[in-house]
MARLO-467686 format. One record per residue (C-alpha): x negated, y, z negated. Coordinates in steps of 0.1 Angstrom, whole numbers, plus 2048, in hexadecimal, padded with zeros to 3 digits. Last residue first. Layout:
% residues N
XYZ...
//
This chain:
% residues 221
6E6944CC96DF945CA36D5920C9F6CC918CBF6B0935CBE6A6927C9C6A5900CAA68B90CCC667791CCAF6718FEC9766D8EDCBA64F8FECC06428FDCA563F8D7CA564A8BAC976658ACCB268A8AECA86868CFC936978CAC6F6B18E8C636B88ECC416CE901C2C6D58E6C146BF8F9BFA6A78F1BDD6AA8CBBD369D8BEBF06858DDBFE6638C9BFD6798AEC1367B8C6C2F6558CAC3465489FC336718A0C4E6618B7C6765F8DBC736758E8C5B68E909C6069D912C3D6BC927C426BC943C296D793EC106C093FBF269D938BF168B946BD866795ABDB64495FBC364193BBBD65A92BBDA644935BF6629926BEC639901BE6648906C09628910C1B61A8EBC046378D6C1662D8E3C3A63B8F6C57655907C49669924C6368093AC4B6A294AC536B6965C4969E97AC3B69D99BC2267F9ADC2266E9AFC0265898BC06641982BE661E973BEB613950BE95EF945BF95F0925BF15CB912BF95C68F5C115A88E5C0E59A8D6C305838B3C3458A89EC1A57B87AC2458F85AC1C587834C1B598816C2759F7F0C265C27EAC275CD7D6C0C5F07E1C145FD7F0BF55DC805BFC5E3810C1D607817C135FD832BF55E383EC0D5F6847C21618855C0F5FE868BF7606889C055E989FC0C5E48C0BF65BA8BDBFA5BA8B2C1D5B4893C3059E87FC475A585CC4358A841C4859981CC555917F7C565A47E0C6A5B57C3C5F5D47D5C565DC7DBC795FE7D4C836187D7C666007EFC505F3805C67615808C7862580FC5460A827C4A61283CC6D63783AC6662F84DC4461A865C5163686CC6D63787AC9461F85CC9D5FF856CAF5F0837CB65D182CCC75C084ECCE5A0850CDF58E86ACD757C885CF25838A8CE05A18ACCF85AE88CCEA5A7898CC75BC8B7CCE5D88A6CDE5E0889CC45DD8A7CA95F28BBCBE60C89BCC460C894C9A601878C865DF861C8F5D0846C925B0849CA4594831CB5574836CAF55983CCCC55C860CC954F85DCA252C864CAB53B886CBD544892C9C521897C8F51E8BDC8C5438BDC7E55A8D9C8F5718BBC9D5738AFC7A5838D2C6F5988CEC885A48AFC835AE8B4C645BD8D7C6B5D68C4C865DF8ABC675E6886C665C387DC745B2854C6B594847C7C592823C8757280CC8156581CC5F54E83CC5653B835C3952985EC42538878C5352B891C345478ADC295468D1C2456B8D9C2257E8EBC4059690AC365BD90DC355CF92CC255F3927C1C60B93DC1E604950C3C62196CC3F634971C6065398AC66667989C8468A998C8E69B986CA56A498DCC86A096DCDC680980CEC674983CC8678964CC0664956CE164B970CD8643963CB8639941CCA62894ECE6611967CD0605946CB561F94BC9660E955C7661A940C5863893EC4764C94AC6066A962C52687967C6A698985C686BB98DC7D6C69AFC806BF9B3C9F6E69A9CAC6EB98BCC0
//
């Protein structure tokens, strides 16, 4: 493989992870577009089951004076890293799934009776709640990070992009256009922000960056 292939990451790659391109030979360039900080929130009218379908959710929860009164909880949530980073904390997790959507459908199938607070950001999708709701599921929901675009325009021409979430995709596309770059997505909901954009997409198998990277080197092997 010649060098002269540029992969854009739309956010900045942990050391392992942009190294792993680099050592496949690819050129790399990474821009945060999106900026993610933790709300001032009170852990108050908490219910029986606690509800994470973001790592920055958790997080941000995690960092909470009072978090450890919610150890005895149980958690639903989406994502391995968010499953891991709560169990490191000391939760319990009862379900964890790769999908917000398949999450809500779990929740509402098996254990509507329950009651449930969701901790959630500013830009989240209303697939959950949406479901929970349809479901007379008795909730309630806490905003704990904002997410803010950061968009800024790209001169160097790429061949590929890495997308990690729906709102990175809606701040890239102000000040940039997609056009026959291949658009590497690290899960279906990411990929469906680009439906009537490009076909140029590739979906990792598992959500994580990881994979994304994986599925370049593949790619251009």
């Amino acid at each position: 493989m010649t060098n002269s292939i540029n992969i854009l990451s739309t956010k900045i790659l942990l050391s392992h992870q942009k190294l792993a391109l680099l050592n496949a030979g690819f050129s790399v360039i990474e821009v945060n577009f999106i900026k993610t900080e933790n709300s001032d929130f009170d852990l108050k009218d908490i219910n029986d089951n606690l509800i994470f379908t973001s790592q920055n959710a958790a997080q941000s929860v995690l960092l909470h004076p009072k978090s450890n009164e919610l150890k005895s909880k149980n958690v639903f949530c989406v994502g391995m890293k968010t499953k891991a980073l709560l169990e490191e904390n000391g939760f319990t997790v009862e379900v964890y799934l790769d999908y917000a959507a398949d999450l809500a459908e779990i929740i509402t199938l098996i254990y509507a009776n329950q009651s449930y607070t969701f901790f959630s950001g500013n830009l989240r999708k209303e697939t959950l709640p949406k479901a929970l709701k349809a479901a007379k599921v008795n909730f309630n929901e806490i905003q704990v990070y904002e997410t803010t675009l950061t968009p800024q325009k790209v001169k160097t021409p790429v061949d590929g992009i890495l997308f990690f979430s729906p709102s990175a995709i809606e701040s890239y596309l102000k000040d940039n256009k997609i056009k026959n770059e291949i658009c590497f997505c690290i899960g279906e909901t990411t990929a469906e922000a680009l439906d009537h954009i490009t076909r140029n997409i590739i979906v990792a198998d598992q959500p994580s960056v990881e994979n994304v990277i994986e599925d370049v080197i593949q790619e251009y092997k």
